[in-house]
C-alpha positions as CSV (number, residue, x, y, z in Angstrom):
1,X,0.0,0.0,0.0
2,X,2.8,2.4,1.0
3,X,4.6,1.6,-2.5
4,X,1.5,2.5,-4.0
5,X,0.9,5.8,-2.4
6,X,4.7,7.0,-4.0
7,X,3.6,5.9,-7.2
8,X,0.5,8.1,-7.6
9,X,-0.9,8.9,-11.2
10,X,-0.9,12.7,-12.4
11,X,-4.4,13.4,-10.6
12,X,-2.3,13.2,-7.2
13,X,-0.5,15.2,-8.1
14,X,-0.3,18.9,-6.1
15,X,-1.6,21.5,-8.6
16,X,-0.3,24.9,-8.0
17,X,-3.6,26.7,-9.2
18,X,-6.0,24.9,-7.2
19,X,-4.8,26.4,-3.8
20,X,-8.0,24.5,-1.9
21,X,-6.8,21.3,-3.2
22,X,-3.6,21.5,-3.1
23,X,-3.4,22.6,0.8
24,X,-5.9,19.9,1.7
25,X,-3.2,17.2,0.2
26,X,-0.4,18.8,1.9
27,X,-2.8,18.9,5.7
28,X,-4.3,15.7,4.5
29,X,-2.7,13.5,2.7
30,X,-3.6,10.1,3.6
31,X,-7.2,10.9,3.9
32,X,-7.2,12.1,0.4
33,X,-5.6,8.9,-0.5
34,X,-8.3,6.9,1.4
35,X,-11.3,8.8,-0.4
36,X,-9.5,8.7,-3.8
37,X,-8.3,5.5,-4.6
38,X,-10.0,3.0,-1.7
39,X,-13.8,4.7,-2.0
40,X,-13.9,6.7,-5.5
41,X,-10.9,4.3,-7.3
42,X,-9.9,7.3,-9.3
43,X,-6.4,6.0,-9.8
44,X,-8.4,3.1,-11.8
45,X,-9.5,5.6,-14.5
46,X,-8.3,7.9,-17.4
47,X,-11.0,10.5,-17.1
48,X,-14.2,10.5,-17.9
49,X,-13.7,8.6,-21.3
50,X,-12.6,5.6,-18.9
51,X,-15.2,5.0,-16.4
52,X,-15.2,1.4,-15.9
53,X,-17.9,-0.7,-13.9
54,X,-19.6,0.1,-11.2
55,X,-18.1,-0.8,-7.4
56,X,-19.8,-3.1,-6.4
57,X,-19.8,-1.5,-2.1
58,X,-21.0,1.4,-3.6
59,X,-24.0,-0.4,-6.1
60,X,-25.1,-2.2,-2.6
61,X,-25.3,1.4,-0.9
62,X,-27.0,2.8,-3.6
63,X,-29.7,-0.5,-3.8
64,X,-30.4,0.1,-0.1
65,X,-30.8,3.9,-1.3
66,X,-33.1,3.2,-4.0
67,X,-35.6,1.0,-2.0
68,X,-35.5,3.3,0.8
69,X,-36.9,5.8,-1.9
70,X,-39.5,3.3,-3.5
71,X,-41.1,2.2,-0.1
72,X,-41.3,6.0,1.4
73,X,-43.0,7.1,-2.0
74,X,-45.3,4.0,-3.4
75,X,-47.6,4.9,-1.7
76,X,-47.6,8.9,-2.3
77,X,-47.8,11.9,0.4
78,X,-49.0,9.0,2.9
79,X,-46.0,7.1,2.9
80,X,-43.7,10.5,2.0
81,X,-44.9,12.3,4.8
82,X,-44.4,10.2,7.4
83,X,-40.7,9.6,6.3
84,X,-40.4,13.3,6.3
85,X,-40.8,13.5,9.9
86,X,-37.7,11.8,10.3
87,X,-35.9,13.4,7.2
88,X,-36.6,16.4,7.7
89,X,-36.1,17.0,11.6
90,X,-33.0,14.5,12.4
91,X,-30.6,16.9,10.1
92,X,-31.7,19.7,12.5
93,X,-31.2,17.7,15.7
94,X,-27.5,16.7,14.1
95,X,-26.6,19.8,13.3
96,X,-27.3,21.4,16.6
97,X,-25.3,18.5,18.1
98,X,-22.7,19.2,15.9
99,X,-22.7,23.0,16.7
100,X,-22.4,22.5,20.1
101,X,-19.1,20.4,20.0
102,X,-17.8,22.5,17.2
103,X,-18.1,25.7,19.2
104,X,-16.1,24.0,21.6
105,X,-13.2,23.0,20.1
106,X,-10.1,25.0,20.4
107,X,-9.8,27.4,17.2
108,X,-13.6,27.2,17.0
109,X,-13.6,31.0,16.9
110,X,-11.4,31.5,14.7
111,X,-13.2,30.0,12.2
112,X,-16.7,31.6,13.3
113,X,-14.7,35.2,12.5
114,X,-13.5,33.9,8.8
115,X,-17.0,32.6,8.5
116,X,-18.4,36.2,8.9
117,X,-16.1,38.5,7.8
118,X,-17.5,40.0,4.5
119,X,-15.1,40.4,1.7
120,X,-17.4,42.6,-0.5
121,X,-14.8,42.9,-3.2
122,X,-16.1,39.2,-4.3
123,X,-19.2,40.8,-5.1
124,X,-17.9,42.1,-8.3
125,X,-17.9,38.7,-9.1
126,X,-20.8,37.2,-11.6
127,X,-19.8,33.5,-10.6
128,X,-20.4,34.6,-7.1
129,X,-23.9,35.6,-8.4
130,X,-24.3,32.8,-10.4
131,X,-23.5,30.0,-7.2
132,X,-25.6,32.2,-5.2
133,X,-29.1,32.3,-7.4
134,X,-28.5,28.2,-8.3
135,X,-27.7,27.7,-4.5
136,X,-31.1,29.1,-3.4
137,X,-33.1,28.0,-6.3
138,X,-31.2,24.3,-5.2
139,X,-32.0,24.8,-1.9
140,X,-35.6,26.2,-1.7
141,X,-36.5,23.7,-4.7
142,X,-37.8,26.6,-6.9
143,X,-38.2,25.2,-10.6
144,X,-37.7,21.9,-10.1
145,X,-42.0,21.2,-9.8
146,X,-41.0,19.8,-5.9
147,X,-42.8,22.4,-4.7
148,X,-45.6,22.9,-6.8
149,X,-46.1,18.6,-6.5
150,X,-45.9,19.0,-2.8
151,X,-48.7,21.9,-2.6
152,X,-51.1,20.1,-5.0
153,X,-52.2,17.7,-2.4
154,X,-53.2,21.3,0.2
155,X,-56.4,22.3,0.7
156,X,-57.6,25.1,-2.3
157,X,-57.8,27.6,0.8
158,X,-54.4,26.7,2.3
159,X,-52.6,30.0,3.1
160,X,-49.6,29.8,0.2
161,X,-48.3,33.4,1.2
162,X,-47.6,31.8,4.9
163,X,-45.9,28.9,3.5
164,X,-43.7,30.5,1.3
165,X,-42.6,33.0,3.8
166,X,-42.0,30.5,6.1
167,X,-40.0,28.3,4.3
168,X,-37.9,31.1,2.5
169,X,-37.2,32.4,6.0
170,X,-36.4,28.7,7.6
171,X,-34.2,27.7,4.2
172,X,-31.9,31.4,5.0
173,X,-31.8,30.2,9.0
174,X,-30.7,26.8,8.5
175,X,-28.3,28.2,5.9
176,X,-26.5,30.9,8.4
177,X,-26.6,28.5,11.6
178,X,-25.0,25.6,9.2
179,X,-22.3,27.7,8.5
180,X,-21.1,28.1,12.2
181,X,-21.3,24.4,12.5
182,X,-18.8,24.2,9.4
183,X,-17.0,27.0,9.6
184,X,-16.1,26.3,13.8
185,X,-14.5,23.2,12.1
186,X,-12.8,24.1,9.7
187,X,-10.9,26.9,12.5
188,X,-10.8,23.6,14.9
189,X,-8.6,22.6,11.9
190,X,-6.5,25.0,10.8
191,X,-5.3,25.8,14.6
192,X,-4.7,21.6,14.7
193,X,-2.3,21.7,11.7
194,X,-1.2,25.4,12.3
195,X,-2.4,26.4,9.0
196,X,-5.1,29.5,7.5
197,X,-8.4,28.8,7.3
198,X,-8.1,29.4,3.6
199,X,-6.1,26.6,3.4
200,X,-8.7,24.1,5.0
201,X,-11.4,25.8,3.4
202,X,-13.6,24.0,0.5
203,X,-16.8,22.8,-1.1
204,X,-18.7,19.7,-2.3
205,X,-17.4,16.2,-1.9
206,X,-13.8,17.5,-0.4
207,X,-15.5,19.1,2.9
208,X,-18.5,16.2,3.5
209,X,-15.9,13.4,2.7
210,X,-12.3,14.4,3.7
211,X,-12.2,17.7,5.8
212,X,-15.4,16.9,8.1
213,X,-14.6,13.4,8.9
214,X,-11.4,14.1,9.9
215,X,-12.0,16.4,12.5
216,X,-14.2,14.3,13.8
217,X,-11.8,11.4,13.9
218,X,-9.7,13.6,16.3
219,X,-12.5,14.1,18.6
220,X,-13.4,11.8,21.9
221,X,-15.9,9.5,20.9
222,X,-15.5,9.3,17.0
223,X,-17.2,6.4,16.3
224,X,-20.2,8.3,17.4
225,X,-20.0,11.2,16.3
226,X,-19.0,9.8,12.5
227,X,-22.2,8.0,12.9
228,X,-24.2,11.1,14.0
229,X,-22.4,12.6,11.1
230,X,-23.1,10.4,8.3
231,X,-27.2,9.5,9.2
232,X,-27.6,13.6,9.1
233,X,-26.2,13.0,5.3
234,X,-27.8,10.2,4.1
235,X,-31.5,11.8,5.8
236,X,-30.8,15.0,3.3
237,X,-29.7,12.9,0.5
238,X,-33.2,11.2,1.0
239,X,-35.1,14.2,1.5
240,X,-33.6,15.9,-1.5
241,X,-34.5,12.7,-3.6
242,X,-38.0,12.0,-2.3
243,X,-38.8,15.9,-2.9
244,X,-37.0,15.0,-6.8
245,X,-38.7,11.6,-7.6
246,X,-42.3,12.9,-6.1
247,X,-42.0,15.9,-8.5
248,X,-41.9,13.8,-11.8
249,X,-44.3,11.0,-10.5
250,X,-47.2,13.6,-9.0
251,X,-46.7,15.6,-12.8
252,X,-46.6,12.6,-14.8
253,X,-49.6,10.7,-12.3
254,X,-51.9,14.2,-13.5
255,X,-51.6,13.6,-16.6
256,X,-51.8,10.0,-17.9
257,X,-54.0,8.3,-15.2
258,X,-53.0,4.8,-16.5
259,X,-49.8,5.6,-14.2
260,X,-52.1,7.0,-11.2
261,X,-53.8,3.6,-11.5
262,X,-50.4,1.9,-11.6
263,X,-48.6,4.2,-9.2
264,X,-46.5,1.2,-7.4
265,X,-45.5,0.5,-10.5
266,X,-44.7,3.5,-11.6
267,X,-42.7,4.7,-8.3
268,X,-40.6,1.0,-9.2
269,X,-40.1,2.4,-13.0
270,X,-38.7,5.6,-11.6
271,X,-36.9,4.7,-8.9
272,X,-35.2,1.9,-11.1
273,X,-34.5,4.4,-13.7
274,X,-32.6,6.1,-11.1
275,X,-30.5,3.6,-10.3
276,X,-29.4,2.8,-13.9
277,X,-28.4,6.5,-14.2
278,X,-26.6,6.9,-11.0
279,X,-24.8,3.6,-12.0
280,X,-22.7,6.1,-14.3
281,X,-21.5,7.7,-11.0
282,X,-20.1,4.8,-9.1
283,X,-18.1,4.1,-11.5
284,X,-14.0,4.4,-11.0
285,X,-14.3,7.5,-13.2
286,X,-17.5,8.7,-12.0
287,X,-16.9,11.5,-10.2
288,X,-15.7,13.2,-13.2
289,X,-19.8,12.2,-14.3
290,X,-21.4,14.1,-11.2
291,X,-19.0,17.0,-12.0
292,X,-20.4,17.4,-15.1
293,X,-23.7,16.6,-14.1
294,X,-23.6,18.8,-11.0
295,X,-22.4,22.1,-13.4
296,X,-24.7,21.7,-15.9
297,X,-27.3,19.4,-15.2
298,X,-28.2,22.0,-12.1
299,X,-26.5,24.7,-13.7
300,X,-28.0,27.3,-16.0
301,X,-30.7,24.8,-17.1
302,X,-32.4,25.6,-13.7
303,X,-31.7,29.7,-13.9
304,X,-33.3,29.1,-17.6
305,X,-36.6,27.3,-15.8
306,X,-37.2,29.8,-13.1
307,X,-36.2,32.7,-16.0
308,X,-39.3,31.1,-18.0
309,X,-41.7,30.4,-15.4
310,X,-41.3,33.9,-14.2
311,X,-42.0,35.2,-17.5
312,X,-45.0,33.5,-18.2
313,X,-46.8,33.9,-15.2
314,X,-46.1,37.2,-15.0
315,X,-46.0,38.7,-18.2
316,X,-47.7,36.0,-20.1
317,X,-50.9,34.9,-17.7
318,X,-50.7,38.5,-15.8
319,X,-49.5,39.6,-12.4
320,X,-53.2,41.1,-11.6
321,X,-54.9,37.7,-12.8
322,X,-52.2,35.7,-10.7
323,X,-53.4,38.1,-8.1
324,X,-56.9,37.1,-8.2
325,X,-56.4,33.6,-8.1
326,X,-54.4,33.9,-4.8
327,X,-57.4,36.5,-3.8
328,X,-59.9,33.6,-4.4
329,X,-57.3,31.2,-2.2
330,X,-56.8,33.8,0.9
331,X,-58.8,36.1,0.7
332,X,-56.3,39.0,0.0
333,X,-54.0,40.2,-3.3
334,X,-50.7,40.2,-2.8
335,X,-49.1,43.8,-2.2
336,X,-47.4,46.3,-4.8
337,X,-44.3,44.6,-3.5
338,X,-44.8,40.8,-4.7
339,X,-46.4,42.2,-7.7
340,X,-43.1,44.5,-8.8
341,X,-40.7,41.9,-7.6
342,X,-42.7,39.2,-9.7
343,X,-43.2,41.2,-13.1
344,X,-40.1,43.6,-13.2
345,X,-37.3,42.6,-10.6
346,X,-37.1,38.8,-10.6
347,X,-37.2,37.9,-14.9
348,X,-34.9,41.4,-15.0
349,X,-32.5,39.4,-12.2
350,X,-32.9,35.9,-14.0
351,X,-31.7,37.4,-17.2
352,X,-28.6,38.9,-16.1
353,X,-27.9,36.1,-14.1
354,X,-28.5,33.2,-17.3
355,X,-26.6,35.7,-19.3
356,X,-23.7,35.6,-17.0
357,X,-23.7,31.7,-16.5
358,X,-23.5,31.2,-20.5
359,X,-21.1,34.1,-20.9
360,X,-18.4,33.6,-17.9
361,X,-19.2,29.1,-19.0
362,X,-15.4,28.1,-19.0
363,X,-14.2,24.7,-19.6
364,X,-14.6,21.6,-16.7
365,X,-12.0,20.6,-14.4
366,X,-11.3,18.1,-11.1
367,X,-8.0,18.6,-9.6
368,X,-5.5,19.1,-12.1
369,X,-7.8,17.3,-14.4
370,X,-8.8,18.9,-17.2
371,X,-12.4,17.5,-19.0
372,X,-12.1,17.5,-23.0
373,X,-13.5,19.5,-25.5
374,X,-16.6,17.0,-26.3
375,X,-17.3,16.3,-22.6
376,X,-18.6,19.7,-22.4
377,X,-20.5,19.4,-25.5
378,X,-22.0,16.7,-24.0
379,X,-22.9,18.6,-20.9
380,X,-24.4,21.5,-22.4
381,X,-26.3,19.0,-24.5
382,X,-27.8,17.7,-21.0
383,X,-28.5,21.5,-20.1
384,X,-30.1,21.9,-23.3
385,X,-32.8,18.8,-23.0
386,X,-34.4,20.5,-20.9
387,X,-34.0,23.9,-21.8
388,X,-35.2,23.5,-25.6
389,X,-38.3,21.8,-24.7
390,X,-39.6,24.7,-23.8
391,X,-39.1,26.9,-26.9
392,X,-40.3,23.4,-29.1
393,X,-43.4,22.6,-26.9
394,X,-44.9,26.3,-27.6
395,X,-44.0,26.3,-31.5
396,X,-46.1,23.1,-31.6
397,X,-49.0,24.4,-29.7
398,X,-49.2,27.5,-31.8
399,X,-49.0,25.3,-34.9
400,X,-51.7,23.0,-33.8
401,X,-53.8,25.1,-32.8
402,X,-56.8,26.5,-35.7
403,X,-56.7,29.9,-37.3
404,X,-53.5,32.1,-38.1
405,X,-51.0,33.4,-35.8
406,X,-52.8,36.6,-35.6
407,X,-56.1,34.8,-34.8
408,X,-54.9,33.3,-31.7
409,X,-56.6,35.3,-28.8
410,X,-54.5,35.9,-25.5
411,X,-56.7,33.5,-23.9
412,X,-54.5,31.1,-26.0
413,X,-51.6,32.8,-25.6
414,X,-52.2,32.5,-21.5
415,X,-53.1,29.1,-22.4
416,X,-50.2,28.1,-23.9
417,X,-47.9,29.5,-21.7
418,X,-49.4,28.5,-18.2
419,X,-48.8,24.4,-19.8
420,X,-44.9,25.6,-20.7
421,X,-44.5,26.8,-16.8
422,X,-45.9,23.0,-16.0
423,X,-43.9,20.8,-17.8
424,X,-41.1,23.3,-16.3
């Protein structure tokens, strides 16, 4: 094993203008080693254009995954729900365990400080922009039809403005307190290896999978606390995925109710078709697959979405007719406020922000790894699949529909455009 280690391939190798990735090999090299070549296998692999097959650990964690999705959604928001109880509340319950020992920890503070010390020069920016809007769209589930699945089974009267303040407001407060549960971490690190907490600092798969677990490793009790630790992932990774799945079977269910019928069934078809995707990431190359997935799968495609939706409803149906139809829910219209931020500042900030993503689009990388030229073809071909349908679906509703283009009515028009926002 040691010989191994000397003889690493180039992706091991430090790269001088990834400073995240290149400090966490020099604080942590042997638990980069562990997550790269005995979980992921990436030493095993080319790149992406050499995935090879699927491990078979991580094809057994993902099975148990995949029926832990069918059975909490076969039988719709009465199976879902009550596995929400425990999804949704255990992460909280985690994370305030976890805050509580990080705050604890010697260097604790200095991390809290980093964490809110505002450098506003990064504002200037756009990719700052762009992470921020597909961070909060991610995170509230805006676009995706999660939300829109979810509030289909409420009552017609059920008080919408409540909800969404509420959950915008709880989505911002378990953002902020999260960060002092990282963030007194990452300090409790840097003081341990005497290092910046630049140097310790990072994102994605390198701070749930190598920074985290080893501070926890140092602490008394690490077996239970790297328990704690990993049930508070795999509860969000099931949320995230039951929110996902229930979105495309509640839209799909709507519409062709041979599937409502057949809803076991078609929970099985879905969460098989899952499986057969995510095989592609389990793969010895496949992290280079959620890379690309994760840039442009849940990239620009979802700013494009939101963009749309916003547009039609607002522009398309009508802010005062959208206004009525909550009136006839609540009771009330919305105020000038909703009604400006939903016609003129929301599309205005969704087009700069699309705009941006396409223009500033550079080129993939992992590590010192550089994706090629067609891989990125490929990925904006993903990004487009959903993207185009949109543009396609209301050419061939114009076309099928009787009369001339000047003869359709804006009844039509608002027709046409409130089913583009629903396949959205």
């Amino acid at each position: 094993m040691v010989s191994s280690m000397m003889n690493e391939p180039n992706w091991f190798k430090i790269n001088q203008n990834n400073a995240a990735n290149s400090s966490i090999l020099k604080i942590l090299p042997s638990v980069c080693v562990f997550s790269r070549r005995g979980v992921l296998h990436l030493h095993e692999s080319r790149g992406i254009q050499d995935l090879g097959m699927p491990r078979w650990e991580l094809v057994l964690c993902l099975v148990a995954v995949v029926f832990l999705l069918y059975f909490s959604l076969w039988k719709g928001v009465k199976s879902s729900g009550k596995v929400v109880y425990i999804t949704a509340t255990m992460p909280y319950v985690v994370l305030f365990v976890l805050l509580i020992r990080g705050i604890t920890l010697p260097g604790a503070m200095d991390g809290i400080r980093a964490y809110l010390h505002i450098d506003f020069k990064q504002l200037n920016d756009p990719k700052v922009w762009i992470d921020a809007a597909t961070q909060i769209f991610y995170s509230l589930g805006a676009g995706f039809g999660v939300l829109i699945a979810f509030a289909s089974y409420n009552k017609f009267d059920n008080n919408c403005y409540r909800d969404a303040i509420l959950t915008s407001t709880v989505n911002c407060v378990t953002s902020f307190f999260s960060g002092f549960a990282i963030f007194s971490v990452l300090g409790y690190m840097a003081y341990k290896h005497g290092v910046r907490i630049e140097d310790v600092a990072t994102e994605g798969a390198g701070l749930v999978f190598i920074i985290y677990p080893e501070a926890i490793s140092t602490l008394p009790g690490s077996t239970f606390w790297a328990i704690v630790f990993f049930i508070m992932l795999l509860t969000l990774g099931i949320d995230s995925s039951m929110g996902g799945m229930e979105a495309v079977i509640t839209g799909l269910s709507d519409d062709f109710k041979i599937l409502k019928r057949n809803r076991k069934l078609f929970t099985f078809a879905t969460a098989f078709g899952t499986f057969l995707v995510a095989l592609f990431c389990i793969t010895n190359g496949g992290i280079y697959v959620l890379t690309l997935l994760d840039n442009y799968a849940a990239g620009t495609s979802i700013l494009f979405a939101v963009l749309i939706e916003a547009i039609g409803v607002s522009w398309f149906y009508g802010v005062d007719r959208f206004s009525e139809d909550i009136e006839r829910m609540m009771g009330f219209k919305p105020g000038l406020y909703w009604r400006l931020c939903w016609k003129f500042v929301s599309p205005t900030f969704l087009l700069v922000v699309v705009i941006a993503s396409i223009v500033t689009s550079t080129g993939l990388s992992y590590d010192d790894y550089v994706f090629p030229s067609w891989s990125n073809v490929i990925g904006w071909g993903v990004a487009l699949s959903s993207m185009m349908f949109v543009p396609i679906y209301a050419i061939y509703k114009f076309l099928s529909m009787p009369g001339t283009l000047k003869q359709v009515s804006g009844k039509q028009i608002s027709l046409i455009c409130i089913v583009v926002v629903y396949i959205m």
